[in-house]
Kinemage of the C-alpha trace (Angstrom):
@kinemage 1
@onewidth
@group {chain A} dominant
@subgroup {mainchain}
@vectorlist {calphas} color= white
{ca unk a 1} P -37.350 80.652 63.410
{ca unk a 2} L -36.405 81.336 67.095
{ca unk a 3} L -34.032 84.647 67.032
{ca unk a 4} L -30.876 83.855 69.285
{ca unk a 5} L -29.828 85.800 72.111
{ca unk a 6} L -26.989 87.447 72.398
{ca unk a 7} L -24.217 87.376 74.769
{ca unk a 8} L -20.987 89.724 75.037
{ca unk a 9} L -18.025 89.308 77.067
{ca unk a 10} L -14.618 90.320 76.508
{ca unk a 11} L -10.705 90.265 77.560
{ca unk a 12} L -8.602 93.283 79.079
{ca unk a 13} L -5.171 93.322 76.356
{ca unk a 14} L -2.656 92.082 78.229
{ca unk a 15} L -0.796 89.794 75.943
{ca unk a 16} L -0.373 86.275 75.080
{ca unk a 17} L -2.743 84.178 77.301
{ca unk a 18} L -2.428 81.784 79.799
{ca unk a 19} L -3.990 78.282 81.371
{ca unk a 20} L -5.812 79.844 83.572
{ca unk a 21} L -7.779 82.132 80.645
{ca unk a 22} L -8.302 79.251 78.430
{ca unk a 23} L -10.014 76.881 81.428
{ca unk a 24} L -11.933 79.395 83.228
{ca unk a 25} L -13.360 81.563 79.703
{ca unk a 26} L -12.153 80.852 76.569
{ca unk a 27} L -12.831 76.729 76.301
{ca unk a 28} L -16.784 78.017 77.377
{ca unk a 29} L -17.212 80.738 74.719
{ca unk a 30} L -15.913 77.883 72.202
{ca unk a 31} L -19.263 76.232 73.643
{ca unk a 32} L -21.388 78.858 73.475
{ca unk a 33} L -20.475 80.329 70.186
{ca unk a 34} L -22.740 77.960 68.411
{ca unk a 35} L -25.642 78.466 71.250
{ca unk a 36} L -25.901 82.186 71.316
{ca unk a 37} L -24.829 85.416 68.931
{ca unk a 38} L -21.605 86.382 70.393
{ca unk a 39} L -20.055 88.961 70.641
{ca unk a 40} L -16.197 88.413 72.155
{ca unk a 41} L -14.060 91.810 72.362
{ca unk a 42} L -10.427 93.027 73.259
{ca unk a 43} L -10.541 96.056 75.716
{ca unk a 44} L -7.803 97.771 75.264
{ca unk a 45} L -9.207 100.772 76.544
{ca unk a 46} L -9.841 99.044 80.279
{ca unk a 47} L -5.913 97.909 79.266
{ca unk a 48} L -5.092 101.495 79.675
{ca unk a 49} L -6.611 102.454 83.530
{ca unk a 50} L -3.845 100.265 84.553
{ca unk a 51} L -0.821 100.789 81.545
{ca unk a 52} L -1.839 104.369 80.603
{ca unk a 53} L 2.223 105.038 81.104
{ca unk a 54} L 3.641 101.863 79.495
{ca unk a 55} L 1.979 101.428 75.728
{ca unk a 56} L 4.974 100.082 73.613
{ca unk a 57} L 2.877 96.680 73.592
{ca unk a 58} L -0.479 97.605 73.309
{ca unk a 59} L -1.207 96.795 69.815
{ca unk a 60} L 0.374 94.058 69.726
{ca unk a 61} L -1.162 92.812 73.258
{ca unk a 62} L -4.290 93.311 71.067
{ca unk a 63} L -3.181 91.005 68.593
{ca unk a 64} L -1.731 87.763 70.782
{ca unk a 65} L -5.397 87.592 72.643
{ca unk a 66} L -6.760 87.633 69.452
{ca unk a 67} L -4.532 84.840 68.434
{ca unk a 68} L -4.859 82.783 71.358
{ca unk a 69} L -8.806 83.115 71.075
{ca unk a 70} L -8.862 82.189 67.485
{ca unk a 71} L -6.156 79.282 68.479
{ca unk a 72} L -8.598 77.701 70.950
{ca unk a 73} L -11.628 77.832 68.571
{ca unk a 74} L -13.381 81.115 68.705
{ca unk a 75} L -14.475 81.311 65.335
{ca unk a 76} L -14.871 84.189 63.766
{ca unk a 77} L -17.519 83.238 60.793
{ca unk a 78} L -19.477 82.565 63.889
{ca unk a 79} L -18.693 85.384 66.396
{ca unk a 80} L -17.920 88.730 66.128
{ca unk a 81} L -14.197 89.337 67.133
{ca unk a 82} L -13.594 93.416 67.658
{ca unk a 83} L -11.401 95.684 69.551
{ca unk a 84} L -12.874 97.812 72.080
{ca unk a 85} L -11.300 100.908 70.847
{ca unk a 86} L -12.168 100.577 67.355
{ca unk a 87} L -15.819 100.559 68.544
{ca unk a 88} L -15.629 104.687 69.181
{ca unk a 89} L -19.761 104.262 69.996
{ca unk a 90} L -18.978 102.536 73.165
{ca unk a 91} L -16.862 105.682 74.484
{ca unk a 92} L -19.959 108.070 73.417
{ca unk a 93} L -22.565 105.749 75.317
{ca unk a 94} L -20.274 105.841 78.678
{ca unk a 95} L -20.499 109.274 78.401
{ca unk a 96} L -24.573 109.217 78.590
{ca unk a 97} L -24.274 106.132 81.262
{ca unk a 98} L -21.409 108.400 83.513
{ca unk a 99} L -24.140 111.096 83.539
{ca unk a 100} L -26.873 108.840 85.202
{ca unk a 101} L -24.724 106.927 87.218
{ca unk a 102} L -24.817 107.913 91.201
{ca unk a 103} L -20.536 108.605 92.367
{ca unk a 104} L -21.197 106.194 95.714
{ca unk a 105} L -22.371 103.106 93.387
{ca unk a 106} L -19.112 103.600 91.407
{ca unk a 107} L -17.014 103.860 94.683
{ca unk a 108} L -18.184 100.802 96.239
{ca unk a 109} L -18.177 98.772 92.925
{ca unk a 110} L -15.922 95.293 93.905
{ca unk a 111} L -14.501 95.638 90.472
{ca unk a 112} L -12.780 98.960 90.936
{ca unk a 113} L -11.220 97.801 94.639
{ca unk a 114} L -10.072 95.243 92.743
{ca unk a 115} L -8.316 97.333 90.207
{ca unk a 116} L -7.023 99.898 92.735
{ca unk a 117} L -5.949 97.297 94.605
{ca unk a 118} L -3.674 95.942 91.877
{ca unk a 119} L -2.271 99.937 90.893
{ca unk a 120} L -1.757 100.196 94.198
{ca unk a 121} L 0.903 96.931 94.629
{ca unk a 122} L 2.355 98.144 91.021
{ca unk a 123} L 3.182 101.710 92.062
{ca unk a 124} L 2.940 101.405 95.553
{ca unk a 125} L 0.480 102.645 98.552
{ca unk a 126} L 0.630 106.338 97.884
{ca unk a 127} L -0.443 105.806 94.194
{ca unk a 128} L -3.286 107.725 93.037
{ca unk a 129} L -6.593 106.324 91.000
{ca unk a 130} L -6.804 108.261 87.811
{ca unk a 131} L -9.873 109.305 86.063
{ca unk a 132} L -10.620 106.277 84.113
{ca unk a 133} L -9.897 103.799 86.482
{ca unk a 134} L -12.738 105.179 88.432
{ca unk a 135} L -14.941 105.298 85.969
{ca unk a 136} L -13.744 101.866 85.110
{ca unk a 137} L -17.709 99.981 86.092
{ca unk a 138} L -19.168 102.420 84.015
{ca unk a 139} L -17.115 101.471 81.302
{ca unk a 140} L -17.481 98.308 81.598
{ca unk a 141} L -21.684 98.686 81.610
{ca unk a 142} L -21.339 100.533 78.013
{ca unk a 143} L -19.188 97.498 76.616
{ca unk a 144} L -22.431 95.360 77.864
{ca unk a 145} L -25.119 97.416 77.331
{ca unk a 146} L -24.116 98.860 73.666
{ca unk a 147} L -24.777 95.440 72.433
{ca unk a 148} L -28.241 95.390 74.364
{ca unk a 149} L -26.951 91.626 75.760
{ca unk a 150} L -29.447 89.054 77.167
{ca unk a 151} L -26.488 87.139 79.191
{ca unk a 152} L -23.245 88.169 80.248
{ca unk a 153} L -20.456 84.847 80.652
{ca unk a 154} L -19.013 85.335 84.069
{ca unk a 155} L -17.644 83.503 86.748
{ca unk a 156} L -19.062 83.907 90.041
{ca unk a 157} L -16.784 86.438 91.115
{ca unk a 158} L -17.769 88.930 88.880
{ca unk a 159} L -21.527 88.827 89.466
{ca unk a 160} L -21.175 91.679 91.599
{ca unk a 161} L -20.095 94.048 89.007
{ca unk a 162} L -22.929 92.559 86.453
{ca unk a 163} L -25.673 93.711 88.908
{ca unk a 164} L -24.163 96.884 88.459
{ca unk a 165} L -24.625 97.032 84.874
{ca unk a 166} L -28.022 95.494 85.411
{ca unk a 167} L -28.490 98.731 88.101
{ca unk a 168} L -27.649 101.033 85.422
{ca unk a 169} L -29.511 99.614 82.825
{ca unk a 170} L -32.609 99.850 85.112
{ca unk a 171} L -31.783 103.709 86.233
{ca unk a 172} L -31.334 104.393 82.769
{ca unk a 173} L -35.054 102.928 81.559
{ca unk a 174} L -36.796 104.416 84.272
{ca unk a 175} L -35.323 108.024 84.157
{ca unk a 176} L -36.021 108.025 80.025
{ca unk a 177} L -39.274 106.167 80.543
{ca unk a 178} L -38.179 103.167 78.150
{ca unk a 179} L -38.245 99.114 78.579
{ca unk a 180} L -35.034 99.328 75.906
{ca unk a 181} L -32.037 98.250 77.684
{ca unk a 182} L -32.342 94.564 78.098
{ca unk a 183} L -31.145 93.669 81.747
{ca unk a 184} L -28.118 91.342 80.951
{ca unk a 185} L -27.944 88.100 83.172
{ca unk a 186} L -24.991 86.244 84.206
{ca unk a 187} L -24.199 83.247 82.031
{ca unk a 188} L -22.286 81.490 84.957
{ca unk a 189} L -19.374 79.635 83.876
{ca unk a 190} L -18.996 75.853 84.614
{ca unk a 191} L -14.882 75.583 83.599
{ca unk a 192} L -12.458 74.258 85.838
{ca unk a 193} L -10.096 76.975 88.166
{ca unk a 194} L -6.324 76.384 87.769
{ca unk a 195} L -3.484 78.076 90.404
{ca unk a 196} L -0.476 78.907 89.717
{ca unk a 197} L 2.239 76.816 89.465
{ca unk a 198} L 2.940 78.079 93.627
{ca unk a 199} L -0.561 77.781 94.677
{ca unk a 200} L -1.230 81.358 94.359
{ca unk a 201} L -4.051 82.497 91.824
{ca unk a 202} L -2.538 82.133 88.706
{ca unk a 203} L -1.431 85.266 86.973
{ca unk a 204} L 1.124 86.927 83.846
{ca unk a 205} L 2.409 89.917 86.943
{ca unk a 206} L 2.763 87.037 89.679
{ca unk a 207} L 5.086 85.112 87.169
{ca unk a 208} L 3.400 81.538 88.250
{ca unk a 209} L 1.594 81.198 85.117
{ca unk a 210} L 1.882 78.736 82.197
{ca unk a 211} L 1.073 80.283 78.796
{ca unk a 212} L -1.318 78.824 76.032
{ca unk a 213} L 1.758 79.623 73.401
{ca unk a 214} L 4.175 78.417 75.511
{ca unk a 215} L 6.489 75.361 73.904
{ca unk a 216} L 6.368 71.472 75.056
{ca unk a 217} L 9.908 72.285 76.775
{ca unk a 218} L 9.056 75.497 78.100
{ca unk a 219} L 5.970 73.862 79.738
{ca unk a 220} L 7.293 70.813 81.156
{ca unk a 221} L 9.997 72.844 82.598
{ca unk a 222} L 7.452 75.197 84.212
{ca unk a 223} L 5.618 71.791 85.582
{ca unk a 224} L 8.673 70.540 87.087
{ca unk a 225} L 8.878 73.641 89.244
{ca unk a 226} L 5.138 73.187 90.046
{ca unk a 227} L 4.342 72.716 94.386
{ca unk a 228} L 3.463 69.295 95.578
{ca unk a 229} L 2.872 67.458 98.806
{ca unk a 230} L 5.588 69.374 101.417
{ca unk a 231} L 6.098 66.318 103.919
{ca unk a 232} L 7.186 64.170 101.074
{ca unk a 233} L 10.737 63.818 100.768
{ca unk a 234} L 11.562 60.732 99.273
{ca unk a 235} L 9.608 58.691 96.501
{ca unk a 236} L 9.387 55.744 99.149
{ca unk a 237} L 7.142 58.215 101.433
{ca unk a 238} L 3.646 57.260 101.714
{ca unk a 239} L 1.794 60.587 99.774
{ca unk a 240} L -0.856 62.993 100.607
{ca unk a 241} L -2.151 63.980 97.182
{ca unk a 242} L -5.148 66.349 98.719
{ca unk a 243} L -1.727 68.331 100.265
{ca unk a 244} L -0.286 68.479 97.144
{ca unk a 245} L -0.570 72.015 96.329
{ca unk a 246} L -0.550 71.992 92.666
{ca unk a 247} L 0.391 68.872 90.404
{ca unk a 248} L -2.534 66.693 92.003
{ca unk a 249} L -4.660 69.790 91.230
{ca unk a 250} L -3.646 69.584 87.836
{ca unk a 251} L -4.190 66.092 87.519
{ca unk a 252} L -8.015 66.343 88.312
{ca unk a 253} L -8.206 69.150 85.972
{ca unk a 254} L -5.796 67.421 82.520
{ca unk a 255} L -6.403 63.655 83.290
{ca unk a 256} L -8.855 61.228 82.995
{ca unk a 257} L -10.347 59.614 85.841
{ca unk a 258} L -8.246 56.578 85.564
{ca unk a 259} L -5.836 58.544 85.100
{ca unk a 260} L -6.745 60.300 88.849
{ca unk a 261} L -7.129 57.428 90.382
{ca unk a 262} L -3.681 55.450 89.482
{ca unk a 263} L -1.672 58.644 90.215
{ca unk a 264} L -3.805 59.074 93.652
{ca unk a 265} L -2.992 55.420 94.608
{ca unk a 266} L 0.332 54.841 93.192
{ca unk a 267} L 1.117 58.154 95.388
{ca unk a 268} L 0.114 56.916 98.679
{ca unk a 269} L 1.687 54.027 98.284
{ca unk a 270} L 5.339 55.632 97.584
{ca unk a 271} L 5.014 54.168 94.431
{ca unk a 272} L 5.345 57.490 92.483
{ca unk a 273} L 7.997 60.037 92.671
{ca unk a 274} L 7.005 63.959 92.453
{ca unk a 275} L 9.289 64.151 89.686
{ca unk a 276} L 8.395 61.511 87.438
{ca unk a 277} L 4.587 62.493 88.265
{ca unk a 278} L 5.279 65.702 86.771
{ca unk a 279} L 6.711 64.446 83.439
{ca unk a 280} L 4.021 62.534 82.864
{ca unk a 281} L 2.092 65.387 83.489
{ca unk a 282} L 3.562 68.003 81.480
{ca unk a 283} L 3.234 64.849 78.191
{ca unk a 284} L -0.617 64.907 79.317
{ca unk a 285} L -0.795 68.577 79.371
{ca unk a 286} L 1.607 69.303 76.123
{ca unk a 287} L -0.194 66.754 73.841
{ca unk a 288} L -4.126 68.386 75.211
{ca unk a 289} L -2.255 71.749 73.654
{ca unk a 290} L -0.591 70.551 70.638
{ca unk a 291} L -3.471 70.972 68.337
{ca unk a 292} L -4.310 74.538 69.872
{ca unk a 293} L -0.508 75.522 69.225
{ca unk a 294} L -0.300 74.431 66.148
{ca unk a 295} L -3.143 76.141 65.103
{ca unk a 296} L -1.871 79.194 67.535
{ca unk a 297} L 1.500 79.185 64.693
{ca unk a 298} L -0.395 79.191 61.737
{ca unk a 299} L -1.999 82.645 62.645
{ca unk a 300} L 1.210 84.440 64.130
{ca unk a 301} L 2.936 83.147 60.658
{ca unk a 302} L -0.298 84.703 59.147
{ca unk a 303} L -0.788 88.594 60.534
{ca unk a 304} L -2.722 89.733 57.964
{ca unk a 305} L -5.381 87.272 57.622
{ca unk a 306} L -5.302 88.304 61.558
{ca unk a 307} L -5.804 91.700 60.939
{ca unk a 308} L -8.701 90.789 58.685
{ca unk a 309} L -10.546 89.168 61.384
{ca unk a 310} L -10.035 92.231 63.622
{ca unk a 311} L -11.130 94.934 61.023
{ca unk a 312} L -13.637 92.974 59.809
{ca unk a 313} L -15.527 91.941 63.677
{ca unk a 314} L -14.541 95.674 64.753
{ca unk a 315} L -16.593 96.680 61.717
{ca unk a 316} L -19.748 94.250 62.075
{ca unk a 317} L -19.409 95.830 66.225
{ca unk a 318} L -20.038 99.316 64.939
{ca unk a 319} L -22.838 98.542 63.068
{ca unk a 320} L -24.810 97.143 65.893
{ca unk a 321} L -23.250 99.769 67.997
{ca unk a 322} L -24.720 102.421 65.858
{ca unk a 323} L -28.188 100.950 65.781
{ca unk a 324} L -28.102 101.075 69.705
{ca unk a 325} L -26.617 104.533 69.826
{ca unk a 326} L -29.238 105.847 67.351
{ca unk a 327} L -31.830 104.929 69.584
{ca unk a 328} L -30.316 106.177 73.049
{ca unk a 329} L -29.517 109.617 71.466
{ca unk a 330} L -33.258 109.746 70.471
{ca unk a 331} L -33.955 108.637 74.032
{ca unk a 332} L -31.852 111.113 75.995
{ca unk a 333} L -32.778 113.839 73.177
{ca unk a 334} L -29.308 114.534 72.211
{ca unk a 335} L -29.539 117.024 68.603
């Protein structure tokens, strides 16, 4: 019997999830969970580079991604759900990897602009980058390379940062003289993109976002504020749905095609009002979720069985963990 490969790939804790998680990760883990041993973890640690002064929610952060994964079919008699923090092996193996790793490859990693970019609209231009947000791609290559992964799910904008684990990886084999650090390769992701409900990149902090937990009323209130075609100002005027902003987007991405194709026509005939063309979207989009909801209320109305799943992944995690820091101690010739 073929062994499987494994993949890892994992979720910064920043609370209950939204659309734009779900379509662009989460529905293709559900996918290749059966195709691959998986390994899917919360990192509340990279949570911390960015919230190191505001931790009131952490834990439970922790707890609503879990949720949410487990809500949209991550399964975990099938994957290994753990918590980055509860993994201490990972912090010990960053500590060998920060040792190796050259400063300028860190500085010019697109991940950490990214980052400081972000601390740097929170607390303003002047703000400094700590210690562990710089060390922040380094981190990341221990969360990949502790579980010795084959592929790495991505989307194509954070291939960059992959190389540099795949970089590390290499420095690391050749200055030990070993082949054992696999050379992870992105697993690109073929999920639809969502914006935000005002065209922007969808995001929790820009406050355009529409949450997987969110209720039927909360969400079709959120759709009705969604942009659409700007030079339309009366239901009678002929529409432009490739300048609608966002609900034609949506369309394309929660419809079917005949769907598409009687809202694109009814639309540019004035036959459709932006209004009613967003109730009928938020039904389309509210009864996709329903199952994933309901399913999302049976764990928050179950913590503990919740808290099994954690202990219980974050324990299978160390195992492997161990069996991969055995064999790098041995390699760097720690005691």
């Amino acid at each position: 019997m073929t062994e499987q490969k494994r993949i890892v790939s994992g979720m910064r804790s920043t609370g209950k999830l939204h659309f734009g998680h779900y379509l662009g990760v989460i529905q293709n883990w559900v996918k290749l969970q059966r195709e691959y041993e998986s390994f899917f973890f919360v990192a509340d640690w990279h949570a911390l580079t960015t919230k190191y002064d505001n931790t009131a929610n952490l834990k439970q952060d922790v707890v609503d991604v879990v949720i949410d994964w487990l809500a949209c079919g991550i399964d975990p008699d099938v994957s290994t759900i753990y918590v980055q923090s509860l993994v201490p092996e990972i912090a010990e193996l960053n500590i060998y990897l920060s040792m190796i790793t050259p400063q300028n490859w860190v500085e010019r990693d697109p991940t950490l602009k990214d980052m400081a970019k972000i601390l740097r609209t929170k607390e303003g231009a002047a703000s400094q980058i700590n210690y562990g947000l710089m060390g922040y791609p380094v981190l990341m290559s221990a969360d990949i390379m502790m579980f010795n992964a084959e592929a790495v799910p991505v989307g194509i904008d954070q291939v960059a940062h992959l190389e540099f684990t795949r970089d590390v990886a290499r420095r690391f084999n050749n200055i030990y003289k070993t082949d054992f650090f696999k050379e992870a390769k992105p697993l690109l992701n073929e999920c639809s993109l969502i914006c935000g409900l005002d065209g922007n990149k969808m995001g929790k902090s820009f406050g355009n976002d529409i949450k997987i937990s969110d209720t039927e009323e909360v969400t079709t209130k959120k759709i009705m504020t969604a942009i659409t075609d700007r030079s339309r100002l009366r239901k009678t005027d002929l529409g432009h749905p490739e300048q609608c902003e966002v609900a034609f987007k949506y369309w394309q991405i929660f419809g079917t095609p005949e769907q598409v194709e009687t809202v694109k026509s009814e639309c540019e005939q004035g036959l459709r009002g932006c209004a009613d063309c967003k109730r009928q979207l938020a039904a389309i989009i509210n009864e996709r979720f329903a199952p994933i909801r309901e399913k999302r209320r049976y764990y928050e109305e179950h913590p503990q069985e919740v808290a099994k799943i954690i202990a219980e992944g974050s324990e299978r995690a160390r195992a492997e963990a161990q069996k991969t820091l055995k064999e790098v101690r041995k390699l760097v010739g720690m005691y």
